[in-house]
C-alpha positions in Angstrom: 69.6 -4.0 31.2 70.4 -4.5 35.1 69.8 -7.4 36.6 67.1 -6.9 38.6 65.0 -5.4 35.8 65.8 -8.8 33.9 63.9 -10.4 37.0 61.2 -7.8 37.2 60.4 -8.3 33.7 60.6 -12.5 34.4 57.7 -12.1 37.0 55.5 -9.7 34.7 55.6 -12.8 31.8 55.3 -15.6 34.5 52.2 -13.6 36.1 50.5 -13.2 32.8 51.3 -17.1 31.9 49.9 -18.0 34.8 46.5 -16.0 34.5 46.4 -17.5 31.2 46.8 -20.7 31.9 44.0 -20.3 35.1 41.7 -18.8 32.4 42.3 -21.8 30.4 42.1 -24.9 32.3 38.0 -24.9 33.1 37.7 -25.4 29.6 40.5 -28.2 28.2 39.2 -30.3 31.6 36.1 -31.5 32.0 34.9 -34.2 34.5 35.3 -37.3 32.0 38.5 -38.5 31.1 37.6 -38.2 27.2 37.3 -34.0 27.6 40.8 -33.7 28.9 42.6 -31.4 26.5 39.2 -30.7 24.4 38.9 -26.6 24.9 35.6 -25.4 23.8 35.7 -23.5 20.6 34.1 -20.7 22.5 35.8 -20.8 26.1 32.0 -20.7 27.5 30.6 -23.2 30.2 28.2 -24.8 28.0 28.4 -26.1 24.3 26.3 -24.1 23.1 27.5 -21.4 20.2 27.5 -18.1 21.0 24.3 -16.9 18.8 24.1 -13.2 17.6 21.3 -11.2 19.7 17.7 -11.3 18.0 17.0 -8.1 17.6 20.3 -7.1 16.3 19.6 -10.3 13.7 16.6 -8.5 12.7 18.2 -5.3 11.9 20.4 -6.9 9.8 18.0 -9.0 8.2 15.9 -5.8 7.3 18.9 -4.1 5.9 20.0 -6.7 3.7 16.5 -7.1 2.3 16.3 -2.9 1.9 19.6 -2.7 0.8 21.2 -6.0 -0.6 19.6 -6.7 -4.6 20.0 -10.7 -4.5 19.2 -10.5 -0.7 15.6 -9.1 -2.1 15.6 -11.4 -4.8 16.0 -14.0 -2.7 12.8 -13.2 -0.3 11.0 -12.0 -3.2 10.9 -15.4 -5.3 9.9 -17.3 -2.2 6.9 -14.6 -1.5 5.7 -15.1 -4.9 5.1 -18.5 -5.1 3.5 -18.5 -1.3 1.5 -15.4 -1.1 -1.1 -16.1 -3.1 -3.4 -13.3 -4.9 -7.0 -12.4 -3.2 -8.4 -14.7 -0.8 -7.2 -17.8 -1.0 -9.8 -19.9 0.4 -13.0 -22.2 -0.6 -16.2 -23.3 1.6 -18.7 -25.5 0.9 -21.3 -23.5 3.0 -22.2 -19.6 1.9 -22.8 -18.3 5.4 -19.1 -19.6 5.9 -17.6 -17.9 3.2 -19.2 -14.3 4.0 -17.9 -14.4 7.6 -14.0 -15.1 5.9 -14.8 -13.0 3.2 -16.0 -10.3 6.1 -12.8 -11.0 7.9 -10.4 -10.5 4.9 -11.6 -7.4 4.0 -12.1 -5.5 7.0 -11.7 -2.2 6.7 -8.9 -2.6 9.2 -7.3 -6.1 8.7 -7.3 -5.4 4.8 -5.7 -8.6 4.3 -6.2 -8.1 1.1 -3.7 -5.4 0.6 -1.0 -6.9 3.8 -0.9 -10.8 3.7 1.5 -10.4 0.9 3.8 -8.0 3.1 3.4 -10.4 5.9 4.4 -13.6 4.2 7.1 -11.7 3.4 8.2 -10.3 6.8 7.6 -14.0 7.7 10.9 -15.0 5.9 12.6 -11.4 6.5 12.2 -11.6 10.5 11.3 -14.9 10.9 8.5 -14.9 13.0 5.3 -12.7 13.0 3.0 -11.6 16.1 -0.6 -10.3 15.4 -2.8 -9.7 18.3 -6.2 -10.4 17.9 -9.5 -8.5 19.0 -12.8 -9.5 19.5 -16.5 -8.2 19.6 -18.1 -9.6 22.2 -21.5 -9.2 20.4 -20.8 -10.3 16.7 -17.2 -12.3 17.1 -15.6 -10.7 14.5 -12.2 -10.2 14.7 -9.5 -7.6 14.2 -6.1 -8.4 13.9 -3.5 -6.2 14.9 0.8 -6.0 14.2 3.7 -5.9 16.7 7.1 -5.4 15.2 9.3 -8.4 16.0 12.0 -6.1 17.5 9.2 -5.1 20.3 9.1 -9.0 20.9 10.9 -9.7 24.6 10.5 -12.9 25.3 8.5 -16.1 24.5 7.3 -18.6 26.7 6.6 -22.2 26.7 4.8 -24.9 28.9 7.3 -25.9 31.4 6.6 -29.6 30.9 6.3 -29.1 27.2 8.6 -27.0 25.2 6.5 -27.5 21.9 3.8 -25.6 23.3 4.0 -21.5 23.5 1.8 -20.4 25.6 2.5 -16.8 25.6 5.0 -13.7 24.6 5.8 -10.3 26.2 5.9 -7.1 24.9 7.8 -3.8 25.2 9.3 -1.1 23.5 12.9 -1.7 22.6 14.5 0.5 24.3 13.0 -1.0 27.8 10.6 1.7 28.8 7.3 1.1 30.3 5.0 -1.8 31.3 5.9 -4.7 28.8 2.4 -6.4 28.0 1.9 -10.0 28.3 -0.6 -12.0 25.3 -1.5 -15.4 25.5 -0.5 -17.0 22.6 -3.9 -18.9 20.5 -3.8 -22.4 20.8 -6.3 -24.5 19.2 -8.6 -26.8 21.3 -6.3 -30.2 21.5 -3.2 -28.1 22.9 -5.2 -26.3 25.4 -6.0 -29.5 26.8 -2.8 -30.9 26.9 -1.0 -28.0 28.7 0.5 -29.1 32.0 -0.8 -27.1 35.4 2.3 -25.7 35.5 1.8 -24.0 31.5 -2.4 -23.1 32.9 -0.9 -21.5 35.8 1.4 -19.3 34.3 -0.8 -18.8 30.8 -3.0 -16.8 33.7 -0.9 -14.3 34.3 -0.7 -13.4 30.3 -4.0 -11.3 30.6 -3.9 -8.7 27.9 -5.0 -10.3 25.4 -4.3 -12.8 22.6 -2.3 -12.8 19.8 -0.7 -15.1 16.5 2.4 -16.2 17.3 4.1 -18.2 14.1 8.3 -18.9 13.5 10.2 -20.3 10.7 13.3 -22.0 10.8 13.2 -22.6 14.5 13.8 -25.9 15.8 11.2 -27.5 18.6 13.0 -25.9 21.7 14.0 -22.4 19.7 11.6 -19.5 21.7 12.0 -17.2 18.4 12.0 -18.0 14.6 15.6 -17.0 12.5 15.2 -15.1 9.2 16.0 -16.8 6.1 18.7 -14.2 5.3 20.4 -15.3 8.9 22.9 -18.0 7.7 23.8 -16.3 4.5 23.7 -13.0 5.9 27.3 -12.7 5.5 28.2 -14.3 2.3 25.3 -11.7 0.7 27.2 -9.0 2.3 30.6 -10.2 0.7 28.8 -11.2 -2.5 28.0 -7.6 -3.0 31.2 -6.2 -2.1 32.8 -8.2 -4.7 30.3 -6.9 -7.6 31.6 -3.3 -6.0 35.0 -3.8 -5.8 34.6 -5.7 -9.9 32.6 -2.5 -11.3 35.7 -0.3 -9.9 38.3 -2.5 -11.4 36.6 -2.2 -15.1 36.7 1.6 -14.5 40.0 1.0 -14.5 40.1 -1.2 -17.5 39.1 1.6 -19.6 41.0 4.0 -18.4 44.3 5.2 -20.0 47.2 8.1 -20.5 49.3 9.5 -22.9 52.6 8.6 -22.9 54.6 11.6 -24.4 58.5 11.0 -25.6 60.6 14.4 -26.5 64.1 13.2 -27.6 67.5 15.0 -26.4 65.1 17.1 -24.0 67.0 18.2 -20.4 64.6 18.1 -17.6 63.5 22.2 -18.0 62.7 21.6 -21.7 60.3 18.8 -20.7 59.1 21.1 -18.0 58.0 23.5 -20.9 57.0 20.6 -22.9 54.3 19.4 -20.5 53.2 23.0 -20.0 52.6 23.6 -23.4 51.4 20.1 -24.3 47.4 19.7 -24.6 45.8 15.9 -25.3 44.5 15.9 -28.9 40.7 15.6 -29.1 39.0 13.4 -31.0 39.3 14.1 -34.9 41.9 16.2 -35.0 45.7 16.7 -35.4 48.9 16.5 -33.5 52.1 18.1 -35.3 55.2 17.0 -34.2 59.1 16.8 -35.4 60.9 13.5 -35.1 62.1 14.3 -31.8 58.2 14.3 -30.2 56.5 11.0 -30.3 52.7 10.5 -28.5 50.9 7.0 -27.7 48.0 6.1 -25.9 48.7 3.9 -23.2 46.7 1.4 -21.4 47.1 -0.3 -18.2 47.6 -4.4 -18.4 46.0 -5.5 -14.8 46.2 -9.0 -15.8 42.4 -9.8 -15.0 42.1 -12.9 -13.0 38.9 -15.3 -13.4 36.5 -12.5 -11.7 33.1 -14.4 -13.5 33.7 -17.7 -11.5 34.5 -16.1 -8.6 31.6 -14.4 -8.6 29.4 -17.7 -9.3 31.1 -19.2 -6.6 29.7 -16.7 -4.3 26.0 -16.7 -5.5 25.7 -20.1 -5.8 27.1 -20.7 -2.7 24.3 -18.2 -1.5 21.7 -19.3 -3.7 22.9 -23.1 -2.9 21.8 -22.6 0.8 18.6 -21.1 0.3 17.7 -24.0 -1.9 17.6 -22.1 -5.4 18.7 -22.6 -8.7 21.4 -20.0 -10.7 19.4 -19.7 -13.6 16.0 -18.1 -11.5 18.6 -15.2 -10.7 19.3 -14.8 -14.5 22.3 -17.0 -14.8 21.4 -19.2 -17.2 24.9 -20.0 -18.5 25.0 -23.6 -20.3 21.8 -25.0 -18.5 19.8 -26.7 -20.6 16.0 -27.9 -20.6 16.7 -31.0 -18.6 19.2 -29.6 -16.4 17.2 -27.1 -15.1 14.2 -29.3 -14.4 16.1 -31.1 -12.6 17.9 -28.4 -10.6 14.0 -27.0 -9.8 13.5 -29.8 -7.8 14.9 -29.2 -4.1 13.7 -25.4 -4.8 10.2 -26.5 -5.2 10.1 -28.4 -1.9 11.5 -26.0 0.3 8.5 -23.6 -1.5 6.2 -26.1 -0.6 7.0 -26.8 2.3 6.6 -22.5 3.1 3.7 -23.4 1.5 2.1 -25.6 3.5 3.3 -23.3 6.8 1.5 -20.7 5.2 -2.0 -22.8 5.0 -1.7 -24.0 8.3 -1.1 -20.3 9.7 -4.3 -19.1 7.4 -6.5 -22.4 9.1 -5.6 -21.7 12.7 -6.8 -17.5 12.0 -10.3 -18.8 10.0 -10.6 -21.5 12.9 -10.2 -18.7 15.4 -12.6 -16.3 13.2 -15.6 -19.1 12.4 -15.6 -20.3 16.3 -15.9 -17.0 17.7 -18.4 -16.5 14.9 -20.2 -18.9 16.4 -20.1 -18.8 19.6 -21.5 -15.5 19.3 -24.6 -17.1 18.0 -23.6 -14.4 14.4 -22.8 -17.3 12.1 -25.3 -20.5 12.6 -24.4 -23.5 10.5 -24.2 -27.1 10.6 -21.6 -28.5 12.6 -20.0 -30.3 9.9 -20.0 -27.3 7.7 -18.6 -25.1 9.8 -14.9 -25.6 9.3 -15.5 -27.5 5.2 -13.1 -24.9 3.8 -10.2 -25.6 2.0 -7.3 -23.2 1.8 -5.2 -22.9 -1.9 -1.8 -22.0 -2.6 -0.1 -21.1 -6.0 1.2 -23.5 -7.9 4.8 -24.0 -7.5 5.4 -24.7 -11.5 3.7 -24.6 -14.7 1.9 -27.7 -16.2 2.9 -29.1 -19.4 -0.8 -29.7 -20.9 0.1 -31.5 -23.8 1.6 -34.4 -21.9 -0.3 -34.6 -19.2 -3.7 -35.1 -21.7 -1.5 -37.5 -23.6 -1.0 -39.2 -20.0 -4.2 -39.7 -19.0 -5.2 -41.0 -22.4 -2.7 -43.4 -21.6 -4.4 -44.3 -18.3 -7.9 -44.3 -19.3 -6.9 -46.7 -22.0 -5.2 -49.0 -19.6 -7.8 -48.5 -16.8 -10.3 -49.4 -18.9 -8.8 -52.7 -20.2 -8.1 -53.7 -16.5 -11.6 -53.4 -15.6 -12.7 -55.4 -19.0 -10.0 -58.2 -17.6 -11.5 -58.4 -14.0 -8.1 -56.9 -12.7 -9.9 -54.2 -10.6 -13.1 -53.4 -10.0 -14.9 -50.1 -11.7 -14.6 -48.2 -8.2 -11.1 -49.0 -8.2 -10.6 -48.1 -11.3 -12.6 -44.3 -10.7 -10.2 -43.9 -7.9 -6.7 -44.8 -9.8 -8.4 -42.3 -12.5 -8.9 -39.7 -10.1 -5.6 -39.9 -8.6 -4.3 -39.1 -12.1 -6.3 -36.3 -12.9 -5.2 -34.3 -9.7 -1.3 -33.5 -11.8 -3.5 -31.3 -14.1 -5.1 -29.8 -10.7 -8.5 -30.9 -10.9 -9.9 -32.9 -8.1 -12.5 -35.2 -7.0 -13.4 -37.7 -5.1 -15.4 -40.5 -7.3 -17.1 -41.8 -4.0 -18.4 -39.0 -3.2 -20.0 -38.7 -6.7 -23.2 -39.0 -7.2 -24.5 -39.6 -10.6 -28.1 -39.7 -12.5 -29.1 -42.7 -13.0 -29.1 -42.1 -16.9 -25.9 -41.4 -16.7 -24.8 -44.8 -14.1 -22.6 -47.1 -16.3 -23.3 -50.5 -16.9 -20.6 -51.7 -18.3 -18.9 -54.3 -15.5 -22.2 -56.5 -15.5 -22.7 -59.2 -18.2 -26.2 -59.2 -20.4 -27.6 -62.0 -18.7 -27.5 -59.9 -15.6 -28.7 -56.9 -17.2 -31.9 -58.6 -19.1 -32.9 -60.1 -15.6 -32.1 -56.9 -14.0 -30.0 -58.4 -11.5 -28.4 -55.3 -11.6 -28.8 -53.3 -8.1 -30.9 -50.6 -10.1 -27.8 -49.4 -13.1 -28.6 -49.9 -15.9 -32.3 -49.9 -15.8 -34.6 -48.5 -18.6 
């Protein structure tokens, strides 16, 4: 090469060193003395980690749920123990209970037949919007759906980031007037919004809407689906069962392998022409020169069934479940497994409990309007005496739980013999027992017949004076 084509080509690596290095240099300085040489794992301006676009997380998060078997399972298990069957609510006043009951089975809410599919979408999508309608005459109220994809953006009080205060939305392809809902808040959060967060909650007027997230942090606008962080491991996990049911094909498979002593290559030509695999049952004639064996490949198998637990444990490990509820049972035994249920059964709970809170803030919404409309008119302290249930996360063992609380009624009632506690005492501790075989009540709010009042913690003399507050009496 001539000279100056050395140099040319010199200059073309020195320019695109240099642009490099300019390209570079923002992000290994920083202002400190500590950040010099640090580069930020993602060459952006901020430390923040680039995150994958929402509505292209929800696309994936739909198609690994449609399309992905432990995917499903894994959104599945969680909906079963949350969503529970027909209404799952309680009220102490009648009048209550038809307005709720009214609610839940409107011919278009129908929550009878959808709270199960939203639960679930809850934990596909990660967050849910329903906008709600009311009659201005009766205060019932209609809920309606928006499809988290049409979500745009969220907003939040400007001196309060815990507070959303209200959501566009538009179709997702950007066309036409995006519509802007306040978000419901209940009564002590409208009165904490800043002026700022009533100003701008103004300007959201068409309408309200339910606006709930899961596995969002405080300052997090939108809620992540619980497929998100093991979106890629499922995707991988189900390449591998692929790629294993191929390789067994293979296993099974194999050839004949055909000898024909002294042969020159247009004898074996003929040969293979000629030759026809024998069939199952019958004969193959051949000389001493002809020999024919099955043959069948040795691929050397590696350990494919750990791998494979590796990778659905590893799955199932981050969404906080146990191998043996996807049918992996293995060598777990009794005890094992009770133990590995435990972290499971809090994160179900804790779904759980989001769940309850999310169906209280919609009845709270459905009795005030209720009332307000001058439609439902109750006592004030029965108005919101409902009580919301969930499933139950795991079965009871009867037989020792009875034999427990044997146990404690025994040993209550020798404590209260012994002056250790008091009988009130005592009817709480017993009470507090008796809720692990799900029955509760509250002993001081118990009321019983006098017939029926027990005596027992005052002595005879007390009793035959009738220094006894009215128990006991004849």
């Amino acid at each position: 090469m001539m000279g100056w084509g050395k140099r040319f080509i010199g200059r073309l690596f020195a320019a695109e060193i240099e642009r490099q290095v300019g390209e570079r240099l923002p992000a290994a300085v920083g202002q400190e003395l500590s950040m010099i040489g640090w580069r930020k794992l993602t060459g952006a301006p901020t430390r923040e980690l680039p995150m994958m676009d929402q509505n292209r997380a929800i696309e994936v998060a739909y198609w690994l749920w449609k399309t992905n078997p432990l995917a499903k399972w894994i959104i599945e298990v969680t909906t079963a123990f949350v969503a529970a069957k027909g209404m799952p609510v309680s009220c102490r006043n009648l009048e209550v209970g038809q307005v709720l009951r009214d609610f839940w089975d409107d011919p278009v809410n129908r929550l009878d037949i959808h709270w199960e599919n939203f639960v679930r979408e809850l934990g596909i999508y990660g967050e849910q919007c329903w906008p709600a309608f009311v009659a201005e005459q009766t205060g019932r109220v209609r809920l309606a759906y928006v499809d988290p994809a049409w979500i745009q953006e969220v907003f939040a009080d400007p001196e309060n980031v815990k507070i959303k205060i209200g959501l566009t939305v538009g179709s997702p392809d950007g066309g036409g007037h995006p519509k802007r809902y306040r978000i419901v808040l209940n009564e002590e959060n409208q009165r904490f919004l800043s002026p700022a967060a009533e100003a701008l909650r103004e300007t959201f007027g068409d309408g309200e809407c339910f606006f709930f997230t899961v596995n969002a942090l405080t300052n997090e606008m939108r809620g992540t689906s619980d497929l998100f962080t093991v979106a890629d491991h499922l995707d991988h996990y189900e390449q591998f069962i692929f790629d294993h049911g191929e390789k067994w094909a293979r296993f099974n498979a194999f050839f004949w392998d055909v000898t024909v002593q002294g042969a020159d290559k247009k004898n074996l030509e003929a040969e293979r022409a000629a030759y026809t695999p024998p069939r199952s049952g019958s004969a193959f004639i051949h000389n001493e020169k002809v020999k024919a064996q099955a043959v069948s490949p040795d691929m050397k198998p590696d350990d494919s069934q750990s791998a494979g637990r590796i990778l659905r444990n590893h799955v199932l490990g981050a969404s906080g479940l146990p191998e043996h509820w996807y049918g992996g049972g293995g060598d777990i035994n009794r005890a094992t497994a009770a133990e590995m249920d435990g972290p499971a059964k809090k994160i179900i709970a804790n779904r759980q409990e989001k769940i309850k809170n999310m169906l209280e803030m919609i009845f709270d919404y459905v009795l005030w309007h209720a009332a307000d409309s001058r439609y439902l008119n109750v006592p004030d302290d029965e108005l919101y005496a409902y009580e919301v249930q969930t499933p139950e996360v795991d079965e009871k063992d009867v037989a020792k739980l009875s034999t427990m609380l044997q146990q404690v009624s025994a040993a209550l009632t020798a404590a209260e013999t012994q002056g250790w506690i008091d009988k009130a005492e005592a009817a709480k501790a017993f009470a507090y027992f008796l809720a692990f075989i799900g029955y509760e009540y509250d002993p001081e709010a118990t009321d019983l017949a006098p017939e029926y009042a027990d005596y027992r913690g005052k002595g005879r003399s007390d009793r035959d004076n009738g220094d006894n507050d009215g128990l006991g009496q004849r």
